[in-house]
mmCIF file of the N, C-alpha and C atoms, coordinates in Angstrom:
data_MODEL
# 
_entry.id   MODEL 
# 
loop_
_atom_site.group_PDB 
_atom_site.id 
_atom_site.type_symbol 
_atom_site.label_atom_id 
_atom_site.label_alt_id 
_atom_site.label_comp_id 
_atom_site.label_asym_id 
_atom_site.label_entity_id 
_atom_site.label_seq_id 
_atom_site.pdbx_PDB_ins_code 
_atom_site.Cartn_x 
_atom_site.Cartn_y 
_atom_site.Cartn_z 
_atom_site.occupancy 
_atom_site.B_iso_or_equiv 
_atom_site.pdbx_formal_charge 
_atom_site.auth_seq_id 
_atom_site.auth_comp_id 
_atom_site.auth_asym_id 
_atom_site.auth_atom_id 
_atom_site.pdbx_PDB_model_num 
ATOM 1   N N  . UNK A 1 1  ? 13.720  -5.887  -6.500  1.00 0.00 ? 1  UNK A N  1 
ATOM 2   C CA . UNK A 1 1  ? 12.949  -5.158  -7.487  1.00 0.00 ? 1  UNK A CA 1 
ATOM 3   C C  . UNK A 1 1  ? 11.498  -5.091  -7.019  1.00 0.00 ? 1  UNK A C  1 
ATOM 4   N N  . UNK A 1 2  ? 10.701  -3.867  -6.989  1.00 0.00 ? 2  UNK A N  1 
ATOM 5   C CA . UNK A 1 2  ? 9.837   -3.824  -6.383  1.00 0.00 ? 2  UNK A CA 1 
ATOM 6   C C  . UNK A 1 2  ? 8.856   -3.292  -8.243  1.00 0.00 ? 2  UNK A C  1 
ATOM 7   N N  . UNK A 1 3  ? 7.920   -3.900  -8.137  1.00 0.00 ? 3  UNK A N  1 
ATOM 8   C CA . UNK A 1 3  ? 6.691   -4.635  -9.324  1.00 0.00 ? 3  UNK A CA 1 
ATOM 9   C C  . UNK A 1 3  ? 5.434   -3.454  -8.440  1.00 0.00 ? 3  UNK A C  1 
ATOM 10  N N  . UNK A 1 4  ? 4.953   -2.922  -9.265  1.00 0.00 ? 4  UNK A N  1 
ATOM 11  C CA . UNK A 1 4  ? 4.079   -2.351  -8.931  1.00 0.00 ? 4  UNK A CA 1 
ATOM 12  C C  . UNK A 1 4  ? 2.537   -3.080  -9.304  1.00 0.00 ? 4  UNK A C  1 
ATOM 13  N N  . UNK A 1 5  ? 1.345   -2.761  -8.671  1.00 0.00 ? 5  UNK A N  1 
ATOM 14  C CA . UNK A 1 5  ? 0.378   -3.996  -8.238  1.00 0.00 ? 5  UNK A CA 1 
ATOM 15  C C  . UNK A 1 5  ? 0.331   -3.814  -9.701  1.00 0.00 ? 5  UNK A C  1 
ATOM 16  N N  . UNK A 1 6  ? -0.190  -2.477  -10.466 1.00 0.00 ? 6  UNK A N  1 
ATOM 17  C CA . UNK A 1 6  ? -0.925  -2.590  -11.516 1.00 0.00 ? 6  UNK A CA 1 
ATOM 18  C C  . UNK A 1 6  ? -0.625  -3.745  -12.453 1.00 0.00 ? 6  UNK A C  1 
ATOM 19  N N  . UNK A 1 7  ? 0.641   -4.231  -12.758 1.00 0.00 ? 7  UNK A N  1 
ATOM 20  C CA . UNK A 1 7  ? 1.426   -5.287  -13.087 1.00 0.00 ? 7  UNK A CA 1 
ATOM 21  C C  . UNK A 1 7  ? 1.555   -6.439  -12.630 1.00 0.00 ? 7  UNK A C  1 
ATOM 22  N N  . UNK A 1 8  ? 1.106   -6.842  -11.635 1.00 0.00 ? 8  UNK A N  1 
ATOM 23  C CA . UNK A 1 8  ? 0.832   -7.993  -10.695 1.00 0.00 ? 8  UNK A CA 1 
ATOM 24  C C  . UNK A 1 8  ? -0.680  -8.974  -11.408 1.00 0.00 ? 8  UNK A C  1 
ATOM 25  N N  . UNK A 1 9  ? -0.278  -10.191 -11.832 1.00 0.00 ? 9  UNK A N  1 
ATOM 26  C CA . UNK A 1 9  ? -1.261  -11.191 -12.261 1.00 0.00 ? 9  UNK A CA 1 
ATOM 27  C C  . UNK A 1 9  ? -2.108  -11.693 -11.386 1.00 0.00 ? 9  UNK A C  1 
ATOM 28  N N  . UNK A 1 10 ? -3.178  -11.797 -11.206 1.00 0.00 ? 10 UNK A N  1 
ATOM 29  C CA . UNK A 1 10 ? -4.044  -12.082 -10.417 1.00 0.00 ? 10 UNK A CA 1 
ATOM 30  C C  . UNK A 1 10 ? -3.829  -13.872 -10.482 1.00 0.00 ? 10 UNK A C  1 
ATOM 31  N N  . UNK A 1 11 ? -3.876  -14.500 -9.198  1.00 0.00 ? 11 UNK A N  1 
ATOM 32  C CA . UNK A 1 11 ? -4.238  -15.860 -9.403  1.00 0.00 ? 11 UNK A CA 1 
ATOM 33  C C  . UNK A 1 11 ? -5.665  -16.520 -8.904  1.00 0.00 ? 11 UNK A C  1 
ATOM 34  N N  . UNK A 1 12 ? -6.285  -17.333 -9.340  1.00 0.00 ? 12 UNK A N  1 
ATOM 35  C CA . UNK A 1 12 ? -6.963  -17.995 -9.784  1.00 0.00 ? 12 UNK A CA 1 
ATOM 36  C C  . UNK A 1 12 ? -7.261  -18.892 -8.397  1.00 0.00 ? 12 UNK A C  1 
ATOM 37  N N  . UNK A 1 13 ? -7.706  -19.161 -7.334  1.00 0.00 ? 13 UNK A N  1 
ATOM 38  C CA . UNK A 1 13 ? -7.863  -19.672 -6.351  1.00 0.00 ? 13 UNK A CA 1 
ATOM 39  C C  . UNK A 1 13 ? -8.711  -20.672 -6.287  1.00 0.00 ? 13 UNK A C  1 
ATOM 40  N N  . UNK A 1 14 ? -8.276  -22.383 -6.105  1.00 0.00 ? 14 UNK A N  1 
ATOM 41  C CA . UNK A 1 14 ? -9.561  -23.420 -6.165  1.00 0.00 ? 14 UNK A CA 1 
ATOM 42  C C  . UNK A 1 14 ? -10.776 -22.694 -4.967  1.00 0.00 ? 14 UNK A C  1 
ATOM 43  N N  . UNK A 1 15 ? -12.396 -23.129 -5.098  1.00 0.00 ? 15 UNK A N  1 
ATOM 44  C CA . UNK A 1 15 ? -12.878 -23.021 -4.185  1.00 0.00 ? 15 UNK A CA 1 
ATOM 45  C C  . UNK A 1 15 ? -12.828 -23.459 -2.751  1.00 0.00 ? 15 UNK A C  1 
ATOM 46  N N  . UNK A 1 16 ? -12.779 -23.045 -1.717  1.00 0.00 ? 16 UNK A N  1 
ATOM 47  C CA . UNK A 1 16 ? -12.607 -23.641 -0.097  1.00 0.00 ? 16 UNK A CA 1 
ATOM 48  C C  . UNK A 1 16 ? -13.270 -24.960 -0.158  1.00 0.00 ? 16 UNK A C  1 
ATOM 49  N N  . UNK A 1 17 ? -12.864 -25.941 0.707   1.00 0.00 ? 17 UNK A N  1 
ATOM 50  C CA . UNK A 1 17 ? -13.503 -26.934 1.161   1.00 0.00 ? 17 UNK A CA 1 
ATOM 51  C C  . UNK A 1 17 ? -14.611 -26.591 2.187   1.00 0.00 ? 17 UNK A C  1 
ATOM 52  N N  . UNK A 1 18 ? -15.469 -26.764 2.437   1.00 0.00 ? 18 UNK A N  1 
ATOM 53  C CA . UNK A 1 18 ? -16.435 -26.888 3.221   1.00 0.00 ? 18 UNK A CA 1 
ATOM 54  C C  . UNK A 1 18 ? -16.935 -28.003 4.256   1.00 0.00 ? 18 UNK A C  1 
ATOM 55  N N  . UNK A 1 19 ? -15.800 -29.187 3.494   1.00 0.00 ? 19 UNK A N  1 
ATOM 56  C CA . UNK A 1 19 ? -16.450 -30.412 4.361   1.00 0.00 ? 19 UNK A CA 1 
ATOM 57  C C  . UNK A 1 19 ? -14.812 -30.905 4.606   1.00 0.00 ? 19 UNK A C  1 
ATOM 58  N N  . UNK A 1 20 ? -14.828 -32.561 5.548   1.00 0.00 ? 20 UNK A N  1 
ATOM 59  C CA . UNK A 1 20 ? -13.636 -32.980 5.848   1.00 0.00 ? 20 UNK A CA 1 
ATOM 60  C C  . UNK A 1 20 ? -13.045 -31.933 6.666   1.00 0.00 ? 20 UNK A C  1 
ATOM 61  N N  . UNK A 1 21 ? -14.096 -31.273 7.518   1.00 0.00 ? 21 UNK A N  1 
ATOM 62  C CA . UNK A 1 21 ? -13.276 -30.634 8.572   1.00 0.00 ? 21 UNK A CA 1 
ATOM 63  C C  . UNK A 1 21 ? -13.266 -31.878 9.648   1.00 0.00 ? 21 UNK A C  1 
ATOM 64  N N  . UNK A 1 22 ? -13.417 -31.279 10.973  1.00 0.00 ? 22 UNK A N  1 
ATOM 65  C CA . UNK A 1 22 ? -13.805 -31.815 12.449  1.00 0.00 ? 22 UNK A CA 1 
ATOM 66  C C  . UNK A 1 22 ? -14.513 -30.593 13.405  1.00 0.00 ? 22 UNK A C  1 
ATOM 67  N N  . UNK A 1 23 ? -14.757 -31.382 14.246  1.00 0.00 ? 23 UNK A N  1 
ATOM 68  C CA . UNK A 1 23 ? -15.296 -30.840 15.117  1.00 0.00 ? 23 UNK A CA 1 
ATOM 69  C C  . UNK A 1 23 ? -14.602 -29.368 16.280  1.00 0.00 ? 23 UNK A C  1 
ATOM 70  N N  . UNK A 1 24 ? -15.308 -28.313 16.483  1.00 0.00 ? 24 UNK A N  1 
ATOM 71  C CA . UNK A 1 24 ? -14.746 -27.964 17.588  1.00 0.00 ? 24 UNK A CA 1 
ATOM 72  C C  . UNK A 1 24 ? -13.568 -28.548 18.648  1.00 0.00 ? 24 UNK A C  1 
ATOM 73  N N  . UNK A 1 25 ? -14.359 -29.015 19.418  1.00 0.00 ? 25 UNK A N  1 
ATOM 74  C CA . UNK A 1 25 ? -13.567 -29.835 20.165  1.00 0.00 ? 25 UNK A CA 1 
ATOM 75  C C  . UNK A 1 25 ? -12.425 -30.888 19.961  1.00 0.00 ? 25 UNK A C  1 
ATOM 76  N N  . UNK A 1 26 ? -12.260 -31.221 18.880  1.00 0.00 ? 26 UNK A N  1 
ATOM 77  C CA . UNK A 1 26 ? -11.344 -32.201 18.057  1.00 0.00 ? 26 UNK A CA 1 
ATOM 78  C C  . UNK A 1 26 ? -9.866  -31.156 17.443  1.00 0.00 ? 26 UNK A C  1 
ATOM 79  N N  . UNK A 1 27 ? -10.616 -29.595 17.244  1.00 0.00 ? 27 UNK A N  1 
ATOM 80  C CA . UNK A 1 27 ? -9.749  -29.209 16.575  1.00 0.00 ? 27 UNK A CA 1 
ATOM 81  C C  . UNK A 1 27 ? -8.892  -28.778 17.767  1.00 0.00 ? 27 UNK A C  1 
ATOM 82  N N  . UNK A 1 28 ? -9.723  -27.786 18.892  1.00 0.00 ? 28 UNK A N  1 
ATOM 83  C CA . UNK A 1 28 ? -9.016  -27.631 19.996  1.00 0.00 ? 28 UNK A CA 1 
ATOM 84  C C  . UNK A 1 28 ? -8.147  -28.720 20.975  1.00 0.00 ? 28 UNK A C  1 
ATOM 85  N N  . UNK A 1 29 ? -8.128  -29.968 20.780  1.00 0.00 ? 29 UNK A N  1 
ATOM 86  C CA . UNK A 1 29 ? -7.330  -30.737 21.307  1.00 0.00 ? 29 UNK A CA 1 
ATOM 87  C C  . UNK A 1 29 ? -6.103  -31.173 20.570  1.00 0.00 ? 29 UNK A C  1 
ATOM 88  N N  . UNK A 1 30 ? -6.191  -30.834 19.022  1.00 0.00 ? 30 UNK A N  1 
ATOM 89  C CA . UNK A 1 30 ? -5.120  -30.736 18.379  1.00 0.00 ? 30 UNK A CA 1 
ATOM 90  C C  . UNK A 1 30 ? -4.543  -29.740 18.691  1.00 0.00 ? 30 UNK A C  1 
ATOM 91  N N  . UNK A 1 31 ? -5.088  -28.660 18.847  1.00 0.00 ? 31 UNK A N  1 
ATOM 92  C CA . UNK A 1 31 ? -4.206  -27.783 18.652  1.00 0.00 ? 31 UNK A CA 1 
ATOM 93  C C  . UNK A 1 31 ? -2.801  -27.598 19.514  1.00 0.00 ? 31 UNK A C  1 
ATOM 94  N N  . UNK A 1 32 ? -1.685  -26.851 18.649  1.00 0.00 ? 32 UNK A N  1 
ATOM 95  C CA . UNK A 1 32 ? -0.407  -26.926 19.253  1.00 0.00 ? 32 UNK A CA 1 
ATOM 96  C C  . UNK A 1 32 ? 0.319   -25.904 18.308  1.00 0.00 ? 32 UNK A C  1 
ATOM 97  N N  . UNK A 1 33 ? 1.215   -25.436 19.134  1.00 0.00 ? 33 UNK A N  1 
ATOM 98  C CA . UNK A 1 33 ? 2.326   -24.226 18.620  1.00 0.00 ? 33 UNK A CA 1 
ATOM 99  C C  . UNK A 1 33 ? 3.163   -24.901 18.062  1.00 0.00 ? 33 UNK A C  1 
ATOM 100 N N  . UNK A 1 34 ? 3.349   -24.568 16.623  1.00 0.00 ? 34 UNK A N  1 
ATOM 101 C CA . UNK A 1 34 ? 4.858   -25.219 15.840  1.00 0.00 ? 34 UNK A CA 1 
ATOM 102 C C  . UNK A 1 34 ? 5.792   -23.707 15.506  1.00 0.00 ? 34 UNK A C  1 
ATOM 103 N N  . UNK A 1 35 ? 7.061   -24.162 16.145  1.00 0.00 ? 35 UNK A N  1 
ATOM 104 C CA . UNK A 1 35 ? 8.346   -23.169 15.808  1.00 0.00 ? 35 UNK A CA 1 
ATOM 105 C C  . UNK A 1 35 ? 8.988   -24.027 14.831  1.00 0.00 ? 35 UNK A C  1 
ATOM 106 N N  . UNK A 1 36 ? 8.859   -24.698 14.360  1.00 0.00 ? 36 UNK A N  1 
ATOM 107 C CA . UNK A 1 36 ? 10.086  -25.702 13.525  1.00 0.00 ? 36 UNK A CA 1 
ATOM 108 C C  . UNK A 1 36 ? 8.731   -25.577 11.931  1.00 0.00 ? 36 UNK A C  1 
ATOM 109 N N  . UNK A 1 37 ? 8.934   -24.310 11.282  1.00 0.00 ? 37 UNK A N  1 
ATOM 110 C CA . UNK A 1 37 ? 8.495   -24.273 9.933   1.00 0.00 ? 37 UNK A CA 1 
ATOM 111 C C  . UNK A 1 37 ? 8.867   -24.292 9.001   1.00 0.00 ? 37 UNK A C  1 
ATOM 112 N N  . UNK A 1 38 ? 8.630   -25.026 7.395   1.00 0.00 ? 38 UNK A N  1 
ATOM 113 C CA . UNK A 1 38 ? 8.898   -25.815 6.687   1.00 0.00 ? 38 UNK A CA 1 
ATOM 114 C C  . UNK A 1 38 ? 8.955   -24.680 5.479   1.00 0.00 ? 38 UNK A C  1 
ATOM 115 N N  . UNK A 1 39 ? 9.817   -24.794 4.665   1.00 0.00 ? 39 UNK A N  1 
ATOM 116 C CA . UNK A 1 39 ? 10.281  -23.592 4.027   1.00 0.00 ? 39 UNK A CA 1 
ATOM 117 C C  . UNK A 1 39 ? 9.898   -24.023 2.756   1.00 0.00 ? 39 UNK A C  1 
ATOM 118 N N  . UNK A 1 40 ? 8.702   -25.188 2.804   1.00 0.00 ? 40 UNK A N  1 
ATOM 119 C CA . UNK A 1 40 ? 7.709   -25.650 1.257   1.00 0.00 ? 40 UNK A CA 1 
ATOM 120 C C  . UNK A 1 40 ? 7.044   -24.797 1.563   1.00 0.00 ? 40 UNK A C  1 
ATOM 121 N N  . UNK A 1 41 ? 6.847   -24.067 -0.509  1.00 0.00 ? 41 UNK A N  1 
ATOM 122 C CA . UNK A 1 41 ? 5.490   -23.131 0.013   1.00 0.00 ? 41 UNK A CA 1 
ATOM 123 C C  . UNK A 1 41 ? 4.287   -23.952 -0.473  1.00 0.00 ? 41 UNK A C  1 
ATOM 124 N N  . UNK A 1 42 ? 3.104   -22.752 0.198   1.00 0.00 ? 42 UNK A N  1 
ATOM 125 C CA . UNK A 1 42 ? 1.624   -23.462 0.129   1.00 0.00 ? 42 UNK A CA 1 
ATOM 126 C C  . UNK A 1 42 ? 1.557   -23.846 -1.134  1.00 0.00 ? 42 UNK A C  1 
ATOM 127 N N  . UNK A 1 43 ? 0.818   -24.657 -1.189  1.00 0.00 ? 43 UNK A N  1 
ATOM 128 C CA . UNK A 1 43 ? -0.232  -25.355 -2.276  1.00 0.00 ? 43 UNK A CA 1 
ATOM 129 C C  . UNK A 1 43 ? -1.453  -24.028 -2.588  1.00 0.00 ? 43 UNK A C  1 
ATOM 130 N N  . UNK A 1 44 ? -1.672  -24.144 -3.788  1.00 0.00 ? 44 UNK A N  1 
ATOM 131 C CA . UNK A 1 44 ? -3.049  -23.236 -3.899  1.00 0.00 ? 44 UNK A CA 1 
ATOM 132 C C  . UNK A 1 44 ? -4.140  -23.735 -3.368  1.00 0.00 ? 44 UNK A C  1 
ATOM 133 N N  . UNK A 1 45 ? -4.538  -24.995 -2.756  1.00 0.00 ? 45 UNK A N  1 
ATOM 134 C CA . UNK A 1 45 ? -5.042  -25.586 -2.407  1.00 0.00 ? 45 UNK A CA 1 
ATOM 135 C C  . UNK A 1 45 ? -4.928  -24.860 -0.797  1.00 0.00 ? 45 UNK A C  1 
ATOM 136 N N  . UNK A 1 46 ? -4.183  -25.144 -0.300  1.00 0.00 ? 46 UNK A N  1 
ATOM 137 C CA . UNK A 1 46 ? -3.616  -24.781 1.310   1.00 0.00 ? 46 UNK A CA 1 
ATOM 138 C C  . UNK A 1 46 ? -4.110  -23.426 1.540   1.00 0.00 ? 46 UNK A C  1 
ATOM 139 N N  . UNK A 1 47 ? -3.573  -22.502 0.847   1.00 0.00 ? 47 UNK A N  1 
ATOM 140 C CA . UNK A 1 47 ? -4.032  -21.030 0.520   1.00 0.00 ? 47 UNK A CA 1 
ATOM 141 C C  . UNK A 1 47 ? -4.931  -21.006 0.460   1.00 0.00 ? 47 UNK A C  1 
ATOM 142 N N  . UNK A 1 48 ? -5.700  -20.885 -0.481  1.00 0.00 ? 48 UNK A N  1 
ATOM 143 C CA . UNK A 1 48 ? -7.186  -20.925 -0.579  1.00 0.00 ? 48 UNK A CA 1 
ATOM 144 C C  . UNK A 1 48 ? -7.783  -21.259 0.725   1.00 0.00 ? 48 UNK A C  1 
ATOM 145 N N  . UNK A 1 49 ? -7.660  -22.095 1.549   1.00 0.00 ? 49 UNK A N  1 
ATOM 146 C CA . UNK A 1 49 ? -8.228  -22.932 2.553   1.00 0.00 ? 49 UNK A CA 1 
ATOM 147 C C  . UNK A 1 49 ? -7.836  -21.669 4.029   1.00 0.00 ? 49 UNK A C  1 
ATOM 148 N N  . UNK A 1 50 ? -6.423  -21.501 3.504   1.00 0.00 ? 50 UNK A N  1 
ATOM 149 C CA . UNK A 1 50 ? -5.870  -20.531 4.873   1.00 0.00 ? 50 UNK A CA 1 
ATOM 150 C C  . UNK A 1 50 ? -6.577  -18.934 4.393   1.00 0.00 ? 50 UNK A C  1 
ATOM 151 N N  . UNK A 1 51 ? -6.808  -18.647 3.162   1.00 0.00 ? 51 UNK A N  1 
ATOM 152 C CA . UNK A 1 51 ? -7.264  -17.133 3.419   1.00 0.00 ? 51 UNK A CA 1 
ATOM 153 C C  . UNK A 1 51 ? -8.884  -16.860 3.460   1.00 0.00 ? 51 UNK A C  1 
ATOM 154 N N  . UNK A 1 52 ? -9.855  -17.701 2.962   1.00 0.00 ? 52 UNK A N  1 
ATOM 155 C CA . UNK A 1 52 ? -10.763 -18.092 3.662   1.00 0.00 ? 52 UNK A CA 1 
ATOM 156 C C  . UNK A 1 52 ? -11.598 -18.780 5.112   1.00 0.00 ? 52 UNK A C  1 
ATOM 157 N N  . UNK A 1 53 ? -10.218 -19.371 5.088   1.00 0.00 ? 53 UNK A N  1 
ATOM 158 C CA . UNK A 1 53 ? -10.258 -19.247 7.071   1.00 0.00 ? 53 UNK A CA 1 
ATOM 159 C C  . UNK A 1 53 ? -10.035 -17.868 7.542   1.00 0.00 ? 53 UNK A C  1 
ATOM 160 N N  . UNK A 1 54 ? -9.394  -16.960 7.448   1.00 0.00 ? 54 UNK A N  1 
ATOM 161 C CA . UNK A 1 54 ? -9.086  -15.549 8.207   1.00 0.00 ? 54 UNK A CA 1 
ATOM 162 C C  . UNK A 1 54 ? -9.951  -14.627 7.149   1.00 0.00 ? 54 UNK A C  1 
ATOM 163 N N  . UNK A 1 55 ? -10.869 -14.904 6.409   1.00 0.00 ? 55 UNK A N  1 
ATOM 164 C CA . UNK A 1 55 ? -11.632 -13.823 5.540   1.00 0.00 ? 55 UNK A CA 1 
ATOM 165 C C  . UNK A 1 55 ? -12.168 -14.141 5.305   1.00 0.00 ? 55 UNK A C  1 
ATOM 166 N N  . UNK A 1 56 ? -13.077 -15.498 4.828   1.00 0.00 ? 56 UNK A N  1 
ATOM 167 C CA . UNK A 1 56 ? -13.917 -16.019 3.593   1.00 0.00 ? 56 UNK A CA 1 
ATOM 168 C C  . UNK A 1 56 ? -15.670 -15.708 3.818   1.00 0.00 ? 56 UNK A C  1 
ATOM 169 N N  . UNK A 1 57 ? -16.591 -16.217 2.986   1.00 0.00 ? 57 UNK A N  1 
ATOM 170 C CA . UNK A 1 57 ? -17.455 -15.856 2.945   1.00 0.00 ? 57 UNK A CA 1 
ATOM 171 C C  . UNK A 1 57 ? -18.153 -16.658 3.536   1.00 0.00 ? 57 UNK A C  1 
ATOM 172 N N  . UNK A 1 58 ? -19.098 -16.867 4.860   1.00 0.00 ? 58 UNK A N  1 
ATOM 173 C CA . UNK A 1 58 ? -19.700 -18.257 5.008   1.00 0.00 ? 58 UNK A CA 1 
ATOM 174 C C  . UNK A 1 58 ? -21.084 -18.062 5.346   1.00 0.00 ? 58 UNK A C  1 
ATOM 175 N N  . UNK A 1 59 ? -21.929 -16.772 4.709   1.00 0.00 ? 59 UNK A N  1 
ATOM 176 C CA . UNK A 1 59 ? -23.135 -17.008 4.848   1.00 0.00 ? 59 UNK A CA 1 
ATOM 177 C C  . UNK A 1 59 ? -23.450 -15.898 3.454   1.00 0.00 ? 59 UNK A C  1 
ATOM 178 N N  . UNK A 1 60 ? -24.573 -15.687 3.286   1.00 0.00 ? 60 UNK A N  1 
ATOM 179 C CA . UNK A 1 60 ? -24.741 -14.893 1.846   1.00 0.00 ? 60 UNK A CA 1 
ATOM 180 C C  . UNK A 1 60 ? -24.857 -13.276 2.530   1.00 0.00 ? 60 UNK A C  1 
ATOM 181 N N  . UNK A 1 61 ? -25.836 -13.245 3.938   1.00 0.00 ? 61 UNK A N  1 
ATOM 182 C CA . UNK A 1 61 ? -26.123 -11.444 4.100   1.00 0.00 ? 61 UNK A CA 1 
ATOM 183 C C  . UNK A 1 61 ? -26.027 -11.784 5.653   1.00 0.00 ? 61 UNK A C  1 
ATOM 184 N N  . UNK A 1 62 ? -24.872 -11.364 6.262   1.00 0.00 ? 62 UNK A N  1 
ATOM 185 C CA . UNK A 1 62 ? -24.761 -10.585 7.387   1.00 0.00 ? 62 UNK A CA 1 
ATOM 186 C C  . UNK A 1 62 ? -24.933 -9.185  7.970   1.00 0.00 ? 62 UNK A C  1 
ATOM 187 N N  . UNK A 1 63 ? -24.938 -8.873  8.990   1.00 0.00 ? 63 UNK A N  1 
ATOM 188 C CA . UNK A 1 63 ? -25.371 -7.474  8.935   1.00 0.00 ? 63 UNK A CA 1 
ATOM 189 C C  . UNK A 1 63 ? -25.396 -6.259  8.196   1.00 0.00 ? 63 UNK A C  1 
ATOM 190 N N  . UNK A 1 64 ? -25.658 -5.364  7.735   1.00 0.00 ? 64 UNK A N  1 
ATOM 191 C CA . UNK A 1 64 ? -26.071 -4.583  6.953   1.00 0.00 ? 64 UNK A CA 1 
ATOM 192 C C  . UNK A 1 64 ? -25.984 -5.219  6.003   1.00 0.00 ? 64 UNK A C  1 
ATOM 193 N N  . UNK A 1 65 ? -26.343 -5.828  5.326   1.00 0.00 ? 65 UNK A N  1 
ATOM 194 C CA . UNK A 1 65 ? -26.977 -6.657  4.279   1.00 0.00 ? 65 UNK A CA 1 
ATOM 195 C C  . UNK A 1 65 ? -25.278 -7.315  3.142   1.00 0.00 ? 65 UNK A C  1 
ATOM 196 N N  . UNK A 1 66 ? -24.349 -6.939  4.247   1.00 0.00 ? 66 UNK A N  1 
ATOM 197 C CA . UNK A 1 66 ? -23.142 -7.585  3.763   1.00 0.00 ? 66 UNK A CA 1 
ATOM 198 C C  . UNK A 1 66 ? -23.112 -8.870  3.386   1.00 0.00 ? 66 UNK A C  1 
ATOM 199 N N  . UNK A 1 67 ? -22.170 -9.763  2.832   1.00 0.00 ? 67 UNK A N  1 
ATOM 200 C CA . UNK A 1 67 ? -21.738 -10.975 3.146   1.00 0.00 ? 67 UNK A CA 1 
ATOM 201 C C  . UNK A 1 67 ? -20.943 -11.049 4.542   1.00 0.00 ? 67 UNK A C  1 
ATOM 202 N N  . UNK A 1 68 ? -21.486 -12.723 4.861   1.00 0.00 ? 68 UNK A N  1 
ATOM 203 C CA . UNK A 1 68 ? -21.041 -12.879 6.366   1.00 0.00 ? 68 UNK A CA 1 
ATOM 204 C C  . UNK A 1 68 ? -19.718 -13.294 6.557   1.00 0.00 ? 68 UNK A C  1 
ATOM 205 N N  . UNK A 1 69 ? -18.763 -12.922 7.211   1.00 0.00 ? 69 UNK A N  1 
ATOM 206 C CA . UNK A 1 69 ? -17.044 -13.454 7.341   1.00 0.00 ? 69 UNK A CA 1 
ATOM 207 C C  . UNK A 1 69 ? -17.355 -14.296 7.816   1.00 0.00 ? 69 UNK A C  1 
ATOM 208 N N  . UNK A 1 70 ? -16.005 -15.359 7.981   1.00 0.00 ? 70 UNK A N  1 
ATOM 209 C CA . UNK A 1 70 ? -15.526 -16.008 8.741   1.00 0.00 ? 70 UNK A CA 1 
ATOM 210 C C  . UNK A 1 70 ? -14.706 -15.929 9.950   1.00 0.00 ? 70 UNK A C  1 
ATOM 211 N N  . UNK A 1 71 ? -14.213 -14.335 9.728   1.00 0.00 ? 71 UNK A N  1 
ATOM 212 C CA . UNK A 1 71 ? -13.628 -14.050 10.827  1.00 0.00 ? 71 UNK A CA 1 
ATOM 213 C C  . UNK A 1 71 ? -14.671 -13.094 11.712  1.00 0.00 ? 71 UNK A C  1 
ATOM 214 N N  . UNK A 1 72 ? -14.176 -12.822 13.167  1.00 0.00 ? 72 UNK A N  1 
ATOM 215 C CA . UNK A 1 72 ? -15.201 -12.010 13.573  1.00 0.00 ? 72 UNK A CA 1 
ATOM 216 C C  . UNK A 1 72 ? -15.141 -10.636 13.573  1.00 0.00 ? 72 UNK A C  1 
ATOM 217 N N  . UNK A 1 73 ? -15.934 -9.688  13.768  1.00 0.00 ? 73 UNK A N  1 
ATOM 218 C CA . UNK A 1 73 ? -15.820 -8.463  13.745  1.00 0.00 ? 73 UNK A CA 1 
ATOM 219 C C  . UNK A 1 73 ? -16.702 -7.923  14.388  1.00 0.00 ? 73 UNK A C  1 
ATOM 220 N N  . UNK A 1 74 ? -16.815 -6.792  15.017  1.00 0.00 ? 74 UNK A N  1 
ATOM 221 C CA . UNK A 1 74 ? -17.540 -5.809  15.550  1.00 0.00 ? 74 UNK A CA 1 
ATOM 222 C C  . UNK A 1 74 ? -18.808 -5.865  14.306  1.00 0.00 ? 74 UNK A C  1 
ATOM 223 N N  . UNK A 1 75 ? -18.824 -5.425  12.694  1.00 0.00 ? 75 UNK A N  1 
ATOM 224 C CA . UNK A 1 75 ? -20.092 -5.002  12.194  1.00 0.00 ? 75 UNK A CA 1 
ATOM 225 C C  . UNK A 1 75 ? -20.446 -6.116  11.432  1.00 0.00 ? 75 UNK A C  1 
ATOM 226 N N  . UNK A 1 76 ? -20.182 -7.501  12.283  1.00 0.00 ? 76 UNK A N  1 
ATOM 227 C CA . UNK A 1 76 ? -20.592 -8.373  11.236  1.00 0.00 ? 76 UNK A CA 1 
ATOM 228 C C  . UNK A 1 76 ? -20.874 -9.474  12.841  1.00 0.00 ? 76 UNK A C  1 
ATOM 229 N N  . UNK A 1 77 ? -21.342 -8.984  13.790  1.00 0.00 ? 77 UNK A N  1 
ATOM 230 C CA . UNK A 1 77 ? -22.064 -9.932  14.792  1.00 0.00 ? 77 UNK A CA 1 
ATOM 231 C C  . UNK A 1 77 ? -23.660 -9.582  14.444  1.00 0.00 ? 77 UNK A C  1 
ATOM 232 N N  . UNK A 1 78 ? -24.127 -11.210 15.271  1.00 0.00 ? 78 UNK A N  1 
ATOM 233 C CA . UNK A 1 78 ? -25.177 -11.586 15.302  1.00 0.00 ? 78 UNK A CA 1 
ATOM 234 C C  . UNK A 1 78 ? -26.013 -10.578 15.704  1.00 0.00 ? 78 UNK A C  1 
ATOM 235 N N  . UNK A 1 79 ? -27.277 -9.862  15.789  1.00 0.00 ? 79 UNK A N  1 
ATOM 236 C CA . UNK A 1 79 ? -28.063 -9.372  16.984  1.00 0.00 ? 79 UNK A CA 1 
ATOM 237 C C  . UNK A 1 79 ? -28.815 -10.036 17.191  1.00 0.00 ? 79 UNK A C  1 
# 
């Protein structure tokens, strides 16, 4: 059954963590490819954390007087 958006409830997302990360270098030595994925879904917590990693906001005015991503882009680099 396909729900059209207009009908779709918006949810409510805790704010991102900002702290209790690590370092660069800490994260890149973790890092590793997992094929064996776990068919629990996210936490709103987790979410929140994962769609602000690939979108979120992490400065107030990036170029053209936007908010700054987290991800990178062509109209949202430094000059």
């Amino acid at each position: 059954m396909i729900v059209p958006v207009t009908q779709l409830a918006a949810i409510e997302l805790p704010s991102p963590s900002e702290s209790g990360g690590c370092s660069v270098y800490e994260a890149l030595v973790r890092r590793q490819t997992t094929r064996d994925i776990a068919s629990l879904p996210l936490t709103l917590v987790q979410l929140s954390q994962l769609l602000w990693a690939a979108c979120g906001v992490n400065r107030q005015t990036g170029p053209f007087r936007a908010p700054g991503r987290t991800a990178a882009s062509a109209s949202n680099s430094k000059r």
